[in-house]
C-alpha positions as CSV (number, residue, x, y, z in Angstrom):
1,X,12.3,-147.7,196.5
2,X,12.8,-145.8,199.4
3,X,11.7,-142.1,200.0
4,X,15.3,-141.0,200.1
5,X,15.8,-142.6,196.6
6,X,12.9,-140.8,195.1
7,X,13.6,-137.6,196.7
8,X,17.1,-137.9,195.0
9,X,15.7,-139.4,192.3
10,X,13.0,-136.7,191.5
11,X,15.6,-133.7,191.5
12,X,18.2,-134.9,189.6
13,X,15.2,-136.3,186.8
14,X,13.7,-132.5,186.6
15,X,17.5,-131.3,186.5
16,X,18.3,-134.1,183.8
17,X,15.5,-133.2,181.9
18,X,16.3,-129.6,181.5
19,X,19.5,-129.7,180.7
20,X,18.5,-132.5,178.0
21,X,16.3,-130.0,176.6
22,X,18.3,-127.0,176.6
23,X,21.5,-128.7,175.3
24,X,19.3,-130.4,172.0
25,X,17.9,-126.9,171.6
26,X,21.3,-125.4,171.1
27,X,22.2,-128.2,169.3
28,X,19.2,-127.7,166.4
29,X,19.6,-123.8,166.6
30,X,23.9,-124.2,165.8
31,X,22.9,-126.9,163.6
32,X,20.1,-124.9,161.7
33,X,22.3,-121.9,161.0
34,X,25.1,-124.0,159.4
35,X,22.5,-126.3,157.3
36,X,20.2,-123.7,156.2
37,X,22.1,-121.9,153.6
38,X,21.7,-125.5,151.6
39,X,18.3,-125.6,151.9
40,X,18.0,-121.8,151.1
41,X,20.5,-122.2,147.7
42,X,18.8,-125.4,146.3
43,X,15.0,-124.0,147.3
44,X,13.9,-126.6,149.2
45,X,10.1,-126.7,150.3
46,X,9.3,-125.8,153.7
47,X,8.1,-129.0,154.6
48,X,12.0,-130.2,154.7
49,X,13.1,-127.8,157.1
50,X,10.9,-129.6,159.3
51,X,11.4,-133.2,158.2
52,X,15.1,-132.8,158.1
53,X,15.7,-131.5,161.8
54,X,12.6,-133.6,163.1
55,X,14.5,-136.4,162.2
56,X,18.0,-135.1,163.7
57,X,16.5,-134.9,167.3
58,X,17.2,-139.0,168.2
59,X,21.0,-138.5,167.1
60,X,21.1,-135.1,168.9
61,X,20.1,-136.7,172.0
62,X,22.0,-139.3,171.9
63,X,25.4,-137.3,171.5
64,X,24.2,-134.8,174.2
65,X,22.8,-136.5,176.8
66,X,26.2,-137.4,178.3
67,X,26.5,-133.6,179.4
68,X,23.0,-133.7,180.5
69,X,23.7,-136.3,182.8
70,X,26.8,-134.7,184.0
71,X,25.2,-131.0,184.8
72,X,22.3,-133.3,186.2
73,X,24.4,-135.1,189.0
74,X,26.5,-131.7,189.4
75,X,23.5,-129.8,190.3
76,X,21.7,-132.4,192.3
77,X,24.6,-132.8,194.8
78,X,25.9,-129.1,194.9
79,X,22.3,-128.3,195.7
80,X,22.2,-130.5,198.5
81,X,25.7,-129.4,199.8
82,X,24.3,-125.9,199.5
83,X,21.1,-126.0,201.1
84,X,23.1,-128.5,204.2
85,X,20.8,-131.6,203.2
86,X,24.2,-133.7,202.1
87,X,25.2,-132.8,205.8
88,X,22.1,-133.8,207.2
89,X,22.4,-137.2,205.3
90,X,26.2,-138.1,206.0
91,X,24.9,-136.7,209.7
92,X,22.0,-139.7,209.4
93,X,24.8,-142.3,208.8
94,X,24.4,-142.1,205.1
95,X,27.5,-142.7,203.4
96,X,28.8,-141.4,199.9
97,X,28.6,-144.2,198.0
98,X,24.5,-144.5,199.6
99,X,23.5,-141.2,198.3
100,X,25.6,-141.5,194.9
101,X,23.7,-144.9,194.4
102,X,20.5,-143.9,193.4
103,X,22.4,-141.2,190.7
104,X,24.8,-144.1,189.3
105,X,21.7,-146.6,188.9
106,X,19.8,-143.6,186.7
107,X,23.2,-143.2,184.3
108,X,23.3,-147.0,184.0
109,X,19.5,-147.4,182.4
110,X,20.0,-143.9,180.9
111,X,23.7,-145.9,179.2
112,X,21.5,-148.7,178.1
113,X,18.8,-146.5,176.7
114,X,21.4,-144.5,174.7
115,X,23.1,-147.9,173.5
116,X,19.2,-149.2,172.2
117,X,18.5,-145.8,170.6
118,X,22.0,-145.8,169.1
119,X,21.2,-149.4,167.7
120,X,17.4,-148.8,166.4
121,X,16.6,-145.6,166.5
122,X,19.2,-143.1,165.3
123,X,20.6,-145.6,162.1
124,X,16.9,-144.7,160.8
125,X,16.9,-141.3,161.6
126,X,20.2,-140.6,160.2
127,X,19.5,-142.4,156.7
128,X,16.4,-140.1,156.3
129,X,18.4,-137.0,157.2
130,X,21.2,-138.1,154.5
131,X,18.5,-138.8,152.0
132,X,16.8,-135.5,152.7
133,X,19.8,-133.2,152.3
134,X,21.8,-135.2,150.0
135,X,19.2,-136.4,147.5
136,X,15.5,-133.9,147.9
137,X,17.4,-130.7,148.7
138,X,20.9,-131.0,146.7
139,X,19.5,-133.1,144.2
140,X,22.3,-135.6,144.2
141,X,21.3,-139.3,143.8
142,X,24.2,-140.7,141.2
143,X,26.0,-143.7,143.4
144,X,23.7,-146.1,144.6
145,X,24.9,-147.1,147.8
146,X,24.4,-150.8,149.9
147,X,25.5,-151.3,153.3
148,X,29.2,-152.4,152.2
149,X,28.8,-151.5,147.9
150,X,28.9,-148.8,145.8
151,X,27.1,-148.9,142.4
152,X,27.0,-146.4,140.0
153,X,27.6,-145.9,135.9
154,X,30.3,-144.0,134.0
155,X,30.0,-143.3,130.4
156,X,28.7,-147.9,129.0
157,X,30.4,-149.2,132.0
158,X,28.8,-149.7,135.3
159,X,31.0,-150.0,138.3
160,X,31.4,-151.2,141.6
161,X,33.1,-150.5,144.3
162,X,33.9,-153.0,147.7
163,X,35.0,-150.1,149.6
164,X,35.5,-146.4,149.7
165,X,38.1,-144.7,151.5
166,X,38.0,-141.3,150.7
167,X,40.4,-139.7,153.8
168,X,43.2,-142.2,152.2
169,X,42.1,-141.6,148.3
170,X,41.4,-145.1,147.3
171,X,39.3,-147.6,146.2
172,X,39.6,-151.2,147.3
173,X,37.6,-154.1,145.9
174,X,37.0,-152.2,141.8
175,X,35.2,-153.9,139.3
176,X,33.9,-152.5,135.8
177,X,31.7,-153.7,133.2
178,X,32.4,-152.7,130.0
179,X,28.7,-152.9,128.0
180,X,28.1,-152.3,124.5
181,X,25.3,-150.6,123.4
182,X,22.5,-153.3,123.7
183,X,23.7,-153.9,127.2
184,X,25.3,-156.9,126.5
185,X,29.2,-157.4,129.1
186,X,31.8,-156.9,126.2
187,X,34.8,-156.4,129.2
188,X,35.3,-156.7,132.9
189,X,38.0,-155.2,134.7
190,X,38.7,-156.8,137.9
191,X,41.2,-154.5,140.7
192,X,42.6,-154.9,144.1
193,X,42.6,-151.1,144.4
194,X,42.3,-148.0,142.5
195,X,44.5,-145.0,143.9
196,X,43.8,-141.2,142.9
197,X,47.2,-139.2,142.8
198,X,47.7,-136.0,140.7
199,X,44.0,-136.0,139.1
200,X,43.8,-139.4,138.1
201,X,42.5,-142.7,138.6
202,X,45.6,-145.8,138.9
203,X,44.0,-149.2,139.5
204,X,46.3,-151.8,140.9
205,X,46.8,-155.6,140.3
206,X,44.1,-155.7,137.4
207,X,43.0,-158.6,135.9
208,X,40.7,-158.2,132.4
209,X,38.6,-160.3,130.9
210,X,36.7,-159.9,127.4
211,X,34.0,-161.7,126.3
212,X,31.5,-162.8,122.7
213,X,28.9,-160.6,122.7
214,X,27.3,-163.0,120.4
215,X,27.6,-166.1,123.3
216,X,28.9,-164.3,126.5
217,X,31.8,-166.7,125.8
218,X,35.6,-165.4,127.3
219,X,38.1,-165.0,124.6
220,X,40.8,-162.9,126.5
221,X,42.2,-163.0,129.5
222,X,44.9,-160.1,130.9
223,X,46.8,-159.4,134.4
224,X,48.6,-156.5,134.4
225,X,50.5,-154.4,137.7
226,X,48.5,-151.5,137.2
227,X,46.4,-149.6,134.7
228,X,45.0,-146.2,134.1
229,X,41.2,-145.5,135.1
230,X,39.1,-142.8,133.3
231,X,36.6,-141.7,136.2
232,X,35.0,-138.2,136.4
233,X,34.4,-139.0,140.4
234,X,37.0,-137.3,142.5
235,X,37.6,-139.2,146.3
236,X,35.1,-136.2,147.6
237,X,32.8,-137.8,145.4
238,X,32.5,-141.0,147.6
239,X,32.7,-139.3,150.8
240,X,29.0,-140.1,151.2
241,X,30.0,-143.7,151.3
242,X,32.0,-143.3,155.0
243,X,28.6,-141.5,156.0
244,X,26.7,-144.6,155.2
245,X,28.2,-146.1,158.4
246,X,26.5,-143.9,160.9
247,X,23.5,-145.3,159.3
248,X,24.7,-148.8,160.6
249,X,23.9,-150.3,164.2
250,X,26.4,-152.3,166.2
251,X,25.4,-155.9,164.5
252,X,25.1,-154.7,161.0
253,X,28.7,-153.2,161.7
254,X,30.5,-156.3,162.8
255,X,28.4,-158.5,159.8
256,X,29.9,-155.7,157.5
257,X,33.4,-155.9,159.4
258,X,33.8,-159.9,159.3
259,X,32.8,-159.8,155.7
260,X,35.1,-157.5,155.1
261,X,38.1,-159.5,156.5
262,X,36.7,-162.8,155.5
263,X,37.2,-161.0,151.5
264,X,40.9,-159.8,152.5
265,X,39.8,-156.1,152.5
266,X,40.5,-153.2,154.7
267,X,37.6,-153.2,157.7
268,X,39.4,-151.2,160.0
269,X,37.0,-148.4,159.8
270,X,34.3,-151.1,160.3
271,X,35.7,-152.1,163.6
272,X,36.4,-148.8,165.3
273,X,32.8,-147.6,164.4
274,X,31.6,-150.8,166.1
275,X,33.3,-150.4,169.2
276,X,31.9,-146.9,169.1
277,X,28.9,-147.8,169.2
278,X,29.0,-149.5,172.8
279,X,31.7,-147.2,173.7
280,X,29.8,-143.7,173.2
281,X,26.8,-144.6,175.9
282,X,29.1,-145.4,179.0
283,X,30.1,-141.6,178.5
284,X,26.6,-141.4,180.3
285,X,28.0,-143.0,183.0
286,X,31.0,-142.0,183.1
287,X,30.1,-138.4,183.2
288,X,27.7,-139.3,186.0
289,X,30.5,-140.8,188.1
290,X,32.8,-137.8,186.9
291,X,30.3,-135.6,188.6
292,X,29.8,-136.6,192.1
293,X,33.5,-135.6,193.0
294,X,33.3,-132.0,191.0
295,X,29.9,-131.3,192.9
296,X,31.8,-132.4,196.6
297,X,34.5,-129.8,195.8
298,X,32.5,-126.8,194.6
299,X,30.1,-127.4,197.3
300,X,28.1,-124.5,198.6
301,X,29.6,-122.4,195.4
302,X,27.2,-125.0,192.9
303,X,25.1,-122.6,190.9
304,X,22.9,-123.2,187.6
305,X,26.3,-120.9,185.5
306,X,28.9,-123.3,187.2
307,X,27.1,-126.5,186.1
308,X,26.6,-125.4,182.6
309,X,30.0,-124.6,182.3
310,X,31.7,-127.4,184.1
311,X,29.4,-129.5,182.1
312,X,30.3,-128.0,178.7
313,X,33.8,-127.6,179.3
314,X,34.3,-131.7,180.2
315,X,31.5,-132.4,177.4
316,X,34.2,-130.6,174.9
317,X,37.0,-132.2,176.4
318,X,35.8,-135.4,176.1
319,X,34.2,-135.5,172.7
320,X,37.8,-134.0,171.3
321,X,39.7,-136.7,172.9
322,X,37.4,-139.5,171.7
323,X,37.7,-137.6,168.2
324,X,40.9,-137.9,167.9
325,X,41.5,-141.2,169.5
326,X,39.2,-142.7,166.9
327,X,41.1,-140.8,163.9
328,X,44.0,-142.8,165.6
329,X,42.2,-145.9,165.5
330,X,40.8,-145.2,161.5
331,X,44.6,-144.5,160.7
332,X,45.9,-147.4,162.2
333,X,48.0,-146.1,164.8
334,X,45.6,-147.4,167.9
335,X,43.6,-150.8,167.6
336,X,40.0,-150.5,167.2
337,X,39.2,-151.6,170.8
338,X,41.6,-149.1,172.5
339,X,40.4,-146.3,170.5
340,X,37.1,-146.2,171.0
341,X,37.7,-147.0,174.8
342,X,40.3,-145.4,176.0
343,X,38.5,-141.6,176.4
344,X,36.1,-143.7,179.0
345,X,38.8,-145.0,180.8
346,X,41.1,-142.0,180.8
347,X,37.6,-139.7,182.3
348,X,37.0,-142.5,184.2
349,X,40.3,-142.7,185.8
350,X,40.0,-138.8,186.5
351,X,37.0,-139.1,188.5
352,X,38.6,-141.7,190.7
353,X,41.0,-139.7,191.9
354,X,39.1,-136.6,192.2
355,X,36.9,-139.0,193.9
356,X,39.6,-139.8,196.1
357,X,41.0,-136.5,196.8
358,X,37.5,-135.4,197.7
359,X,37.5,-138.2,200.5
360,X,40.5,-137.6,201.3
């Protein structure tokens, strides 16, 4: 490595650094002050205060470290432009795309760092968060939850669920055993779907089957259009179910996703979270190649407020945009692929021709 590549290298890391800092700080402080009045109305000890925002840090990083980068490549070249030391390289023969390299190299391992945290790190630390507030501090623990199932017992029957899809108020994949009272299967009710419309459960294309208690033998056999379903869960009730997916890594997503289709089921939702998962880091550099043009215009007019708020203000723009492009893509309207990828090409396309502009 040359000096000039540490010298570059060195600012931007302390500038990179503190903006990583300061942006997870806000972060826990925002997030603290909308969490805390759970842990204040359910009592919880002290000790999960602590455990529960501990353990948020890896997925607060994760999502903020894009805007670190940014304000980091921002500052680093509008410092140099202000204190003439880009002049005094492009004056040494030093082109653009020279001193950008070493700032584009740090977003690329930075992108690949975020992608292995994403995959090991924050599916772990997310599950303990859920578990903390949902199950230690709210006290709810009824639906017992796999990576693609949902188990849980209403009234003698237990039930389970292929997949919950709460935003669209259904049920796919439904079946119910019926027990009787020395857990032996008296009934099971087999359905493609169960929908929730005015307060009530409908299941669709049911097929029921009854069997001896005595011998577990089947002596009935019933397939009917649709039936009613007595259920005292809501579609709220299962919302914890689409939250079990941030839990998930890219692999365990596209298992869950091919199953899924393999089964004839819905894995839409599968698929767009899974090319989230490699989209979301290449914000990193993205953002970093966003910068270089926005620090080349400002100039000598960089300061520490105009990087925080050039950073914020594209950090916002882009996480709305990739919000909704992925409520497009879990509704259907946008294929998985595009959804998740089209907020890094869109920014990506901006900073070419800012990048252009710049030169030109």
């Amino acid at each position: 490595m040359t000096l000039l590549n540490r010298y570059i290298l060195s600012t931007y890391g302390r500038i990179f650094l503190l903006a990583l800092a300061a942006f997870v700080g806000i972060y826990l402080l925002v997030d603290f002050f909308e969490k805390v009045d759970n842990f204040i109305s359910h009592q919880a000890r002290p000790s999960l205060y602590l455990l529960y925002f501990s353990n948020k840090i890896p997925l607060i990083v994760a999502q903020v470290t894009p805007l670190a980068v940014l304000m980091g490549v921002f500052l680093t070249l509008g410092g140099f432009s202000s204190s003439n030391e880009l002049t005094a390289m492009r004056a040494g023969g030093l082109s653009l795309v020279r001193i950008s390299a070493p700032l584009l190299g740090a977003a690329l391992l930075t992108t690949l760092a975020v992608m292995a945290v994403n995959e090991y790190v924050v599916p772990l630390s997310v599950k303990k968060t859920n578990h903390i507030l949902r199950t230690e501090v709210k006290g709810k623990s009824d639906l017992a939850l796999t990576k693609d199932r949902v188990w849980f017992r209403e009234g003698q029957a237990i039930i389970n669920v292929r997949q919950a899809l709460p935003a669209s108020q259904a049920l796919q994949g439904v079946s119910i055993f019926d027990l009787d009272e020395n857990f032996r299967l008296k009934k099971r009710v087999s359905a493609a779907s169960a929908i929730f419309q005015n307060g009530t459960w409908t299941l669709e294309n049911v097929t029921e089957r009854r069997f001896e208690p005595g011998n577990g033998g089947q002596h009935g056999l019933d397939k009917l259009p649709s039936r009613p379903l007595v259920l005292s869960k809501t579609p709220e009730d299962f919302q914890v179910t689409t939250e079990k997916n941030e839990e998930l890594g890219f692999r365990q997503l596209r298992e869950l996703a091919g199953r899924l289709k393999a089964e004839g089921y819905d894995n839409t939702r599968y698929l767009v979270d899974m090319h989230s998962r490699l989209a979301t880091p290449f914000a990193c550099l993205i953002m970093a190649f966003l910068g270089i043009p926005f620090a080349l215009q400002k100039g000598r007019g960089a300061s520490l407020a105009m990087g925080v708020t050039i950073s914020v203000a594209i950090g916002i723009a882009y996480f709305i945009l990739q919000a909704t492009l992925l409520a497009f893509g879990y509704s259907n309207i946008l294929p998985p692929l595009i959804a998740a990828w089209s907020a890094n090409l869109l920014f990506a396309l901006l900073g070419f021709w800012l990048l252009l502009r710049t030169r030109s």
